[in-house]
N, C-alpha and C positions, 0 to 999 in steps of 0.2 A: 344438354350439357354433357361432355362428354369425359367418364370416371377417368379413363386413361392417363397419363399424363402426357403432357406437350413433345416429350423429348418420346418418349414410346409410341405417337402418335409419327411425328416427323420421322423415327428410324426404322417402323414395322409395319404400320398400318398406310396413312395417307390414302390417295385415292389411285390404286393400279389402273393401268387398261383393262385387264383380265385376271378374274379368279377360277382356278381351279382345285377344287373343293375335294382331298383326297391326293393323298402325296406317295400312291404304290404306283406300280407299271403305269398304268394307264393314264392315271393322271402324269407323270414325268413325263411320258411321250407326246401327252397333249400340252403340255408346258414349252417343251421342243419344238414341237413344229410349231405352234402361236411363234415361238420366238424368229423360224425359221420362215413365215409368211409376214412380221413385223420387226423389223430387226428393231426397228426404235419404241417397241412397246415394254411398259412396265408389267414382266407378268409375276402375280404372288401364288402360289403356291400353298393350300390350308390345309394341314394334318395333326389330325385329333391326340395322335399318339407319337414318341419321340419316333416313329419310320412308320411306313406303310403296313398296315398289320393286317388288315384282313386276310390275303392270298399270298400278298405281294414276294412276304418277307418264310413264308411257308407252304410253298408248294416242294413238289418231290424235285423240278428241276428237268422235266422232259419236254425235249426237243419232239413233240410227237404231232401225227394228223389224224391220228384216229386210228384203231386195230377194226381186224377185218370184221370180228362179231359186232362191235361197236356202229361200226358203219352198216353191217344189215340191220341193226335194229333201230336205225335212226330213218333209214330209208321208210323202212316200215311204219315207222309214226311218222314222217312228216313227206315224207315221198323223196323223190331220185331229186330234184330242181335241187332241194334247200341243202339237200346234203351236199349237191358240187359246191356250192357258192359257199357254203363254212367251210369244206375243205378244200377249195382254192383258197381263200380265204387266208387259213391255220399257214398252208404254204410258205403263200406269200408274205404273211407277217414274222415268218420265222426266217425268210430270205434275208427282210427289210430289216429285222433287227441285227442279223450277222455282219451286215452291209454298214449298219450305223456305227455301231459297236467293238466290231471285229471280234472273232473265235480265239483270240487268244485272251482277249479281255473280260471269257464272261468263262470262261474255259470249257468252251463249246467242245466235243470228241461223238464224231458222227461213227459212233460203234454199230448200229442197229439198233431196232425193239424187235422185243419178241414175244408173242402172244403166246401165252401156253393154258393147255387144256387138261381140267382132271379130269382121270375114269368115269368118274358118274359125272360127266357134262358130255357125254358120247355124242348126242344128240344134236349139241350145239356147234359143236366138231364137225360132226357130217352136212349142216349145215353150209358152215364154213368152204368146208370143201366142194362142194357144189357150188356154192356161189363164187368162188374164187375167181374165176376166167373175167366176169364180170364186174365183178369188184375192181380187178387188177386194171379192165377196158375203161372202168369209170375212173381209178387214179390218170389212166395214160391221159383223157381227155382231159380231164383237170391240171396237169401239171408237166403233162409232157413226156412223163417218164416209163417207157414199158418196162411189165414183168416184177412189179415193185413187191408183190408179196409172195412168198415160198413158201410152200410146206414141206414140214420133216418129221419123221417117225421118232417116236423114244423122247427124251428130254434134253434140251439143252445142256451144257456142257455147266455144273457150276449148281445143277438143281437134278430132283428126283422125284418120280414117283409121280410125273406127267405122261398124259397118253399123245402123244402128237405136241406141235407146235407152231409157228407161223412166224416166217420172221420177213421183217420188212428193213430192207437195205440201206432206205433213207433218215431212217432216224436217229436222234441223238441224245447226248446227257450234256447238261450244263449245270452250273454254281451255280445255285441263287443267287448265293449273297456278292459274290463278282459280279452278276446280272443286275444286280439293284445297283450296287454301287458303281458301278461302269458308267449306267446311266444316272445317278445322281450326279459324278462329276462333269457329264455332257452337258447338265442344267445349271451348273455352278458354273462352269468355265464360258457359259451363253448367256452371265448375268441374268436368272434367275431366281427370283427370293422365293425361299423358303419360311414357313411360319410353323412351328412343331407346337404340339401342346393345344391348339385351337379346334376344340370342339363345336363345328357350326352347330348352332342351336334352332335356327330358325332360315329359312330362304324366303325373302321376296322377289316375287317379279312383277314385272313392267318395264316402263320404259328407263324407270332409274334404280333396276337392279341392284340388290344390297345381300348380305348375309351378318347374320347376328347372332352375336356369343354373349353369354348371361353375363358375362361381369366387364368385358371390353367393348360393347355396343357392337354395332354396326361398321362396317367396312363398303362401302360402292363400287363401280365399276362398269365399263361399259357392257361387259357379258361375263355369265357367269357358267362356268362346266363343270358339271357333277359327277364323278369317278368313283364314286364309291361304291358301285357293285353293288352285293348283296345287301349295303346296308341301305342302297337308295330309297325306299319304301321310308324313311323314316325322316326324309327333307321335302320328297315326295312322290305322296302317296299315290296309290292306284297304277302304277306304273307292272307291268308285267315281269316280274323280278320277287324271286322267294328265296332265302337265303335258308342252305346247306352246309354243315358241319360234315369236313373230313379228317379224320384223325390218323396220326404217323406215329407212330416209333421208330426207333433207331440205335441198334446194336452199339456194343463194344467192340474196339475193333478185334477181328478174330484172323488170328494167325494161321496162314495155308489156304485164303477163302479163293476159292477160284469163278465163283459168282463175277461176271462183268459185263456190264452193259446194264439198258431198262426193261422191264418184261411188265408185260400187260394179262389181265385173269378178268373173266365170265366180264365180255362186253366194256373191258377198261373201266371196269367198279374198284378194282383190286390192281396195284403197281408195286413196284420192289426193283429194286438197284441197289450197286454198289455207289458209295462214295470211299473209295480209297478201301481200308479194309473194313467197314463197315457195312453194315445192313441197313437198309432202309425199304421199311412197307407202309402203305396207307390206304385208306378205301376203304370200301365195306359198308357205306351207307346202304345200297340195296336190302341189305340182310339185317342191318342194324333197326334196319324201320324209321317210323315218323318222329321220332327221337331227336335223329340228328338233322330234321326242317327248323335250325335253330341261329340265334344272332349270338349264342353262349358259345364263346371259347373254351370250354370244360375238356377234360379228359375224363371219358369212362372205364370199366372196369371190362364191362362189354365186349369195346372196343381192341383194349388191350389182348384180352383174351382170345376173340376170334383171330388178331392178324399176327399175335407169338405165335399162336397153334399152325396156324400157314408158313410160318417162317420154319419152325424147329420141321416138320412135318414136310419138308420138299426143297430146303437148300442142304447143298453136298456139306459136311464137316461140320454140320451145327448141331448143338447136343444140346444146351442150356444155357444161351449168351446173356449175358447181363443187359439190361437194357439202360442206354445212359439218358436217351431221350423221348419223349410222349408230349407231344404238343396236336393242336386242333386248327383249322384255318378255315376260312368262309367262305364259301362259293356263291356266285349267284346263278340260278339257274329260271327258267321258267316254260311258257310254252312251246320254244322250237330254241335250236341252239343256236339263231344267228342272234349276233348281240344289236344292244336296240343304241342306236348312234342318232340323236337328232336333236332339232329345235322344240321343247316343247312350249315353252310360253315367250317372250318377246324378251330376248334376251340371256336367257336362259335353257342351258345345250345340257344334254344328258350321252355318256358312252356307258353304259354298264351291262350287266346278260353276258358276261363270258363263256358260261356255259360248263367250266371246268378245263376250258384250252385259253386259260389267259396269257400263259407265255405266251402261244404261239401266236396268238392276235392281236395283243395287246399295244403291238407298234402300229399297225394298220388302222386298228382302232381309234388310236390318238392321232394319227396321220387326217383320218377324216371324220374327225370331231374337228379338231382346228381347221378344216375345210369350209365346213357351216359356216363359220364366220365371214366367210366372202360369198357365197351365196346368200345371207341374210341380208349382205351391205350390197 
C-alpha cells in the first residue's frame, strides 16, 4: 500500500517510460535526447537536491580539452589510444553543446586557456616543450585543427611571477549557471518532469526496474539511468568511480583587474579565471592529499590557504581581496578518464567517470547513454 497520497501519486509519480536518476549536466542531456529519440515518452527526472549539486551547479566553467602537461601525463598512464578518444571526445561534446544551446545562451567567449608555469616547475616546462610538436600532431589528428598550442616566454598579461606559458587558441569560459539553466529550459520546454527533493534510496533491477525512496515508496519504469557521478558507488556498488573533492574560492570584485580568460597550473590540478571583475581559483587536490577522495562538500582551511596564497602571490593588482565565496564540488574520477556509459543489469544504464571534463562531455555522454536504449530494444 502505498504512503503517498492519490493526488501526489497521479501528479509526480505514476509510472514513467524512463527515469533518470540525477538531475546535473548529464543527467538533463540524457533526459533530452530520451525525449529526442521518443518523442511520446514520459520521461521523469530524480534529484535529491533543489538542482544538481554534485559538479553540475559548481565547476569553474571551462570550455577546455586538456592543457599540454595534462595530456603528457595521461599519455603516460594510460597510453596515446585513450587519450585521443577522451580528447576527441571533450571536443566534440563541447561542439555538441554550443550547437544545442547556443553561445549566447550559456555565454560561451572563446578567449583562449592558458597554461602557465612556476620557476621551480622548470622541469615540467621543458618537458612540455619538447613534447609540443607532438602534442600539437596528436590534437591536429583528433580534431583537425593545426598548431593549437603556443609557447611564450614571461607571463601572461593579468598575472606574475610565471616562468613561461602555453596558450591554446581554442578554448573558452562559460556561465555555469546560464549553462544549467539553458539547459534546464531545453527539458522544460520538451515536457520533461522534474522531481527535486527525491533522494533514491535504493535501485532495483530486472526486468521491472523500480527505485525507492524511504518515505514515497517506489517508482517503475521501463529503464532506469543513473547520472550521478561520483556518487554512483552508493546505488551501485563496485563500479569503477571514486569520488574527489575540489574546492574554489572566489574574490570580491577588484577594480583595475586585468586578469582575462582561463589559465591552467602543474597538469590542470590548479585553474583561475576571471568572471567579470572577479577571481576565481580551485584545484589543488594533488597537494591537498587523500583528504579530499571524499563524498563531504566541506570547505577546509587547507584548501583556502594553499589557493589565496596562489592567487595574492601571481595575479597583477591583487594585495588582499576579500573573499566572498568558498564552496566544494565532486568529481568522479577513477581508473582512466573515459567515462563509463553502459547497460549494466537489465534495464538499468549508468553515464558517470567524468573524470573532471564534465562540461565538456557531458552532452555526448547523455547523447549515448539514451543510445543504449535502442540497442537493448
Amino acid at each position: 500500500m502505498l504512503s503517498r497520497s492519490y493526488w501526489e501519486d497521479q501528479l509526480y509519480f505514476g509510472k514513467p517510460d524512463y527515469i533518470v536518476v540525477g538531475g546535473g549536466l548529464v543527467g538533463m542531456y540524457t533526459a533530452y535526447y530520451l525525449k529526442k529519440n521518443y518523442p511520446d515518452a514520459d520521461i521523469l527526472v530524480l534529484e535529491r537536491g533543489p538542482f544538481g549539486e554534485g559538479a553540475s551547479t559548481k565547476n569553474a566553467g571551462y570550455a577546455c580539452f586538456g592543457s599540454v602537461s595534462e595530456l603528457i601525463d595521461d599519455i603516460e598512464l594510460f597510453g596515446t589510444d585513450k587519450v585521443k578518444e577522451t580528447l576527441t571526445m571533450r571536443w566534440q561534446g563541447l561542439q555538441l553543446t554550443r550547437s544545442v544551446l547556443k553561445d549566447e545562451n550559456i555565454n560561451y567567449e572563446e578567449k583562449g586557456g592558458t597554461e602557465v608555469f612556476l620557476p621551480e616547475n622548470s622541469d615540467l616546462k621543458n618537458i612540455c616543450l619538447k613534447k609540443l610538436p607532438e602534442i600539437n600532431a596528436l590534437v591536429r589528428e583528433c580534431i583537425g585543427m593545426p598548431g593549437v598550442f603556443e609557447y611564450h616566454e614571461g607571463s601572461p598579461k593579468g598575472t606574475k611571477g610565471f616562468d613561461g606559458y602555453i596558450f591554446n587558441r581554442l578554448e573558452g569560459c562559460l556561465n555555469t549557471s546560464m549553462f544549467n539553466n539553458a539547459l534546464y529550459q531545453k527539458c522544460i520546454d520538451n515536457k520533461i518532469r522534474f522531481l527535486f527533493g527525491f533522494d533514491v534510496d535504493k535501485l532495483k533491477h530486472g526486468a521491472d526496474p523500480h527505485v525507492i525512496h524511504k518515505k514515497y515508496g517506489a517508482i517503475y519504469a521501463k529503464s532506469i539511468f543513473v547520472t550521478t557521478n561520483g556518487f554512483v558507488n552508493h546505488l551501485i556498488p563496485d563500479l569503477d568511480v571514486k569520488p574527489v573533492r575540489n574546492q574554489v574560492i572566489v574574490t570580491e570584485e577588484i577594480e583595475g583587474l586585468q586578469l582575462n580568460g582561463c589559465y591552467h597550473m602543474d597538469k590542470g590540478y590548479f585553474y583561475f579565471r576571471n568572471i567579470g571583475k572577479r577571481i576565481l581559483i580551485g584545484g589543488g587536490r594533488n597537494k591537498l592529499g587523500s583528504k579530499e577522495e571524499t563524498f563531504l562538500f566541506d570547505q577546509t582551511d587547507e584548501a583556502f590557504t594553499l589557493l589565496s596564497t596562489i592567487l595574492k602571490g601571481h595575479i597583477e593588482g591583487v594585495k588582499d581581496p576579500k573573499m566572498d565565496y568558498h564552496w566544494s564540488g565532486i568529481l568522479g574520477i577513477g581508473g582512466n578518464k573515459k567515462p563509463i556509459i553502459a547497460e549494466v543489469s537489465e534495464g538499468v544504464f549508468v553515464g558517470v567517470r567524468m573524470g573532471g571534463m564534465g562540461v565538456a562531455i557531458c552532452s555526448l555522454v547523455g547523447k549515448q547513454l539514451a543510445e543504449l536504449t535502442k540497442i537493448a530494444n
